[in-house]
N, C-alpha and C positions, 0 to 999 in steps of 0.2 A: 518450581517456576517462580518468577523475581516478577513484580507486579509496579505499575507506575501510572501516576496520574496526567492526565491525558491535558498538556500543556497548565490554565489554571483554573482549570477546573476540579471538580472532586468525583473524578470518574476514575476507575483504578482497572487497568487490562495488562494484559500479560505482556511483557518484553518481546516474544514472538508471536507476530498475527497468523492467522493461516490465510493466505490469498485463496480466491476461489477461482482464478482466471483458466484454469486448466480443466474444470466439469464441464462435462458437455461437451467438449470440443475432441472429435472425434479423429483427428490425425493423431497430435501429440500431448493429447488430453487424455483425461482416462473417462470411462463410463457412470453410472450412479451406485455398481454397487461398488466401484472401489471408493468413488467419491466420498461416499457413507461411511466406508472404513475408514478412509485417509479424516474426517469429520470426527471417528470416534476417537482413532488413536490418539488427535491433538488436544480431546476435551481430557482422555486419561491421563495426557503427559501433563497438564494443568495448565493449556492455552482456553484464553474466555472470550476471546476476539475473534470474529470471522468478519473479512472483507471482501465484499461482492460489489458489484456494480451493474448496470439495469444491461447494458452492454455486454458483456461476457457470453459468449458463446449465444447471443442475440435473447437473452433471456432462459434460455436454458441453463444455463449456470446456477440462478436464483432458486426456479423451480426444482433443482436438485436439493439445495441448501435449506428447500421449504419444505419438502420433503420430511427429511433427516431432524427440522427444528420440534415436527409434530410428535416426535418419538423422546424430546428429552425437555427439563425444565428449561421452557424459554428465558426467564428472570435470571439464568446463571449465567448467560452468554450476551457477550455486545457485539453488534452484529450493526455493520457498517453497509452502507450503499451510497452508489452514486448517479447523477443525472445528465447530461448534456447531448451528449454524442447521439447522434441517427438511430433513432429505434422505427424507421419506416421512412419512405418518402411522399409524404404529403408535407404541405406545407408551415404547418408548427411539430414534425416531430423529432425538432434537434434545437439542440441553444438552450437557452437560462429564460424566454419567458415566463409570465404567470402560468398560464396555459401548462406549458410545455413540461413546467415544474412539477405542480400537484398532478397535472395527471400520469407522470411519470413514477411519481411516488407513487400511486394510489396502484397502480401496474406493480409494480415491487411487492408494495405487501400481498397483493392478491397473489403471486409466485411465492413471496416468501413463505406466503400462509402463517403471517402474524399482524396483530395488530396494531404493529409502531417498530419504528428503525431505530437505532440507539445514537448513531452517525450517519449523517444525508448530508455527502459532498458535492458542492459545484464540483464537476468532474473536467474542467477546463474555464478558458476565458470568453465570454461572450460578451462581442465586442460592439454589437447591437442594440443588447437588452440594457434599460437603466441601471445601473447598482444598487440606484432604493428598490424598481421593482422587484430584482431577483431579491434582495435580502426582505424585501416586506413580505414575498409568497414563501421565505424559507419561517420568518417567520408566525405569521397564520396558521402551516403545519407543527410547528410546535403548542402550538395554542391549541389545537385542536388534537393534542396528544398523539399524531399521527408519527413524528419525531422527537427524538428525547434534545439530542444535542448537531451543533451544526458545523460544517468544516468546509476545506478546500484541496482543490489537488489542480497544480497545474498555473497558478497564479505567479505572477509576478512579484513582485515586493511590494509595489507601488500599489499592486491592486488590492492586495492583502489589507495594505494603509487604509484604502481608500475604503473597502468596504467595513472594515473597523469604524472609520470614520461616519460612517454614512447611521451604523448599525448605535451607535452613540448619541447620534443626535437626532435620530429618530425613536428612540427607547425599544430596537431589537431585539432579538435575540444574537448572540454575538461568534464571530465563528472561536473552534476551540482547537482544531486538528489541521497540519496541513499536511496532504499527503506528495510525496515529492520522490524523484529518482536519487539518490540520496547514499553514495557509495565510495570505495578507494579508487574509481576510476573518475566517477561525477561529483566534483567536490563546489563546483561553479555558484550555490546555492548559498555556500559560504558567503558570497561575495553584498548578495544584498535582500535573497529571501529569506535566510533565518535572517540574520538583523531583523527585518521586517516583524515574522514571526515571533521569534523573543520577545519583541519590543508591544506586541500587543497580545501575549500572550496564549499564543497557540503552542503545543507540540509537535512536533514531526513523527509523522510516519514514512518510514522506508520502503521504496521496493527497487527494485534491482538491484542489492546487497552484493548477489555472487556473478555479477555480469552476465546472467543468460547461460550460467556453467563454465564461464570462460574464467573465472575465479576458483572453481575449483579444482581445474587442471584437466577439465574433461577433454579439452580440446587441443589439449599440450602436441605439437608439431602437425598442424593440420593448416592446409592451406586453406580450407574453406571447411565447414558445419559439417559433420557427417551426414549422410540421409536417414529419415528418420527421427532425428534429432530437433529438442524442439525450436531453438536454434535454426534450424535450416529451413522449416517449416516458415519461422517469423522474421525469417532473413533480413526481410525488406525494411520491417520496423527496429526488432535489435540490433540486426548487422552494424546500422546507422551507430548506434549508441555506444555498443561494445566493440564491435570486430573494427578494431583501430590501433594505429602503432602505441595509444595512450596505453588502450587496456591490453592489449600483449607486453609492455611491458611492466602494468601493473603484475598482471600472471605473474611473468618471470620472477619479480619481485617477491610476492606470495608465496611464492616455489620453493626460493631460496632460504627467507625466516620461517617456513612449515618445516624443512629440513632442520635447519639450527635446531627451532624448540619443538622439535617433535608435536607438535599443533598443527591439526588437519588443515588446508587451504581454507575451507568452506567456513571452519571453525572462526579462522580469524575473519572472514570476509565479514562472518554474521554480527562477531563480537565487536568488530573497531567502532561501527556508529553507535553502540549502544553504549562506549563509555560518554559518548556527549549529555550532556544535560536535557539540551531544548528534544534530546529524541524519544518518543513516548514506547513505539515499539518497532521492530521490526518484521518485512511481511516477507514470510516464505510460501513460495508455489510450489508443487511437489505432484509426483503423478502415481507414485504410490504409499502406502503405509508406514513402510521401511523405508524411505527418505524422512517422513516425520518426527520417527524416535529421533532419529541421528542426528536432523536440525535443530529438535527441542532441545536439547542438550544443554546448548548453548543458552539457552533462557534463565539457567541455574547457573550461568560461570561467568567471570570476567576477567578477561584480559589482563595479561601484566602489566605494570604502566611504563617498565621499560620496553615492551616489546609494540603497545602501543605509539609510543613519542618516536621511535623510530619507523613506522609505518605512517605516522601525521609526516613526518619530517621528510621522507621521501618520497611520498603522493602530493603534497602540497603544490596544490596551482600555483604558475607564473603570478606574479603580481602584472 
């Protein structure tokens, strides 16, 4: 496994994350002890990043991961979480306030069953809260060793800027990660959130790499998600994103150079953003064991750079 430092800082994680979005969730999710297993196989293939969020299967997810963290050295692993979205309906428990923030964290560690998060991302844009206050309670939890390092997922460019901005001339802590959809179908990110990023020195992290499986061919001639599928399950949310004439002809695309160079769909899905620079790692969801080795693979390999330039070259967005 191929290790990188997490935009410019001196934090060093593995090229493959393991997403946690799929514990706990009992359609197209798997249970805790496969979750455990799916936990162990990625620490054996030599992944050191796990990415959760307070969100995930409404906190269930976390307490799986906290579980699993009591049984190995926590110091080996960076272990990311996020904050915004609805954890209940009273009236601070969603957005970026002070409030809403530490004790969202403070919720986290008690599931995660550790005493500090390595990565605590705004987990969206809140369009309410000040940007000094969210960055001032992001940083107090660092000062209080509650988090190590700070990030984003879901920001604009301009908001990136701004909180940069804000996190500089108040003497913050500063963000380091951002996490974003970040793929050969979703390349729009190009246009002014990495600039953005680069330019103030964050990394990216990836998710939705293999389209929801539509990158790997799982869904080759199907008119709609099979049942079952996780896919058909999160219709409402992926269908938006993936199931479009963009990403079926991405597929097809895929389809055709996996043939040529005998390289798995999935393979290339994983490898193309990780020849980019500003990308720290990519994150794979997986519902059992044996999707793991197979994805991890790819954390030890790279891309030709002829078969690269011609996958930039025929995915690249309209100007």
């Amino acid at each position: 496994m191929k290790y990188r430092y997490v935009g410019s800082s001196g934090l060093l994680i593995s090229r493959i994350a393991l997403g946690t979005m799929t514990f706990g969730v009992p359609d197209w999710g798997c249970d805790e002890q496969e979750s455990h297993a799916i936990l162990q196989g990625y620490l054996d293939a030599g992944g050191n990043h796990i990415d959760c969020a307070d969100v995930y299967a409404g906190g269930r997810s976390e307490e799986i991961v906290g579980s699993f963290l009591t049984q190995i050295n926590r110091d080996e692993v960076v272990v990311a979480s996020k904050c915004f979205f609805p954890m209940g309906d009273k009236p601070n428990s969603f957005g970026f306030s002070r409030k809403h923030v530490i004790a969202s964290c403070e919720a986290s560690l008690k599931r995660l069953k550790t005493d500090y998060i390595d990565i605590y991302y705004i987990h969206g844009p809140d369009p309410v809260s000040p940007v000094e206050e969210q960055m001032r309670a992001l940083d107090d939890l660092v000062r209080q060793g509650k988090v190590r390092y700070l990030a984003c997922s879901n920001l604009y460019g301009w908001q990136i800027a701004k909180a940069a901005g804000v996190a500089a001339k108040m003497n913050l802590e500063p963000l380091i990660a951002g996490q974003y959809i970040y793929s050969l179908v979703h390349r729009e990110l190009e246009r002014e959130v990495i600039p953005a990023a680069v330019d103030h020195g964050l990394g990216i992290t990836c998710y939705g790499v293999m389209g929801a499986g539509l990158l790997t061919g799982k869904y080759k001639g199907q008119q709609e998600p099979a049942a079952g599928t996780r896919l058909s399950f999160r219709s409402q949310m992926d269908g938006a994103r993936f199931w479009h004439p963009r990403g079926f002809q991405t597929a097809e695309l895929l389809e055709k150079i996996s043939e040529e160079t005998g390289i798995p769909m999935f393979k290339l899905a994983i490898a193309w953003p990780l020849k980019r620079r500003f990308v720290a790692s990519v994150i794979i969801g997986v519902r059992d064991r044996d999707q793991v080795a197979a994805n991890m693979e790819t954390g030890d390999w790279d891309m030709p750079d002829d078969v690269w330039h011609t996958l930039e070259e025929k995915t690249r967005p309209e100007v």
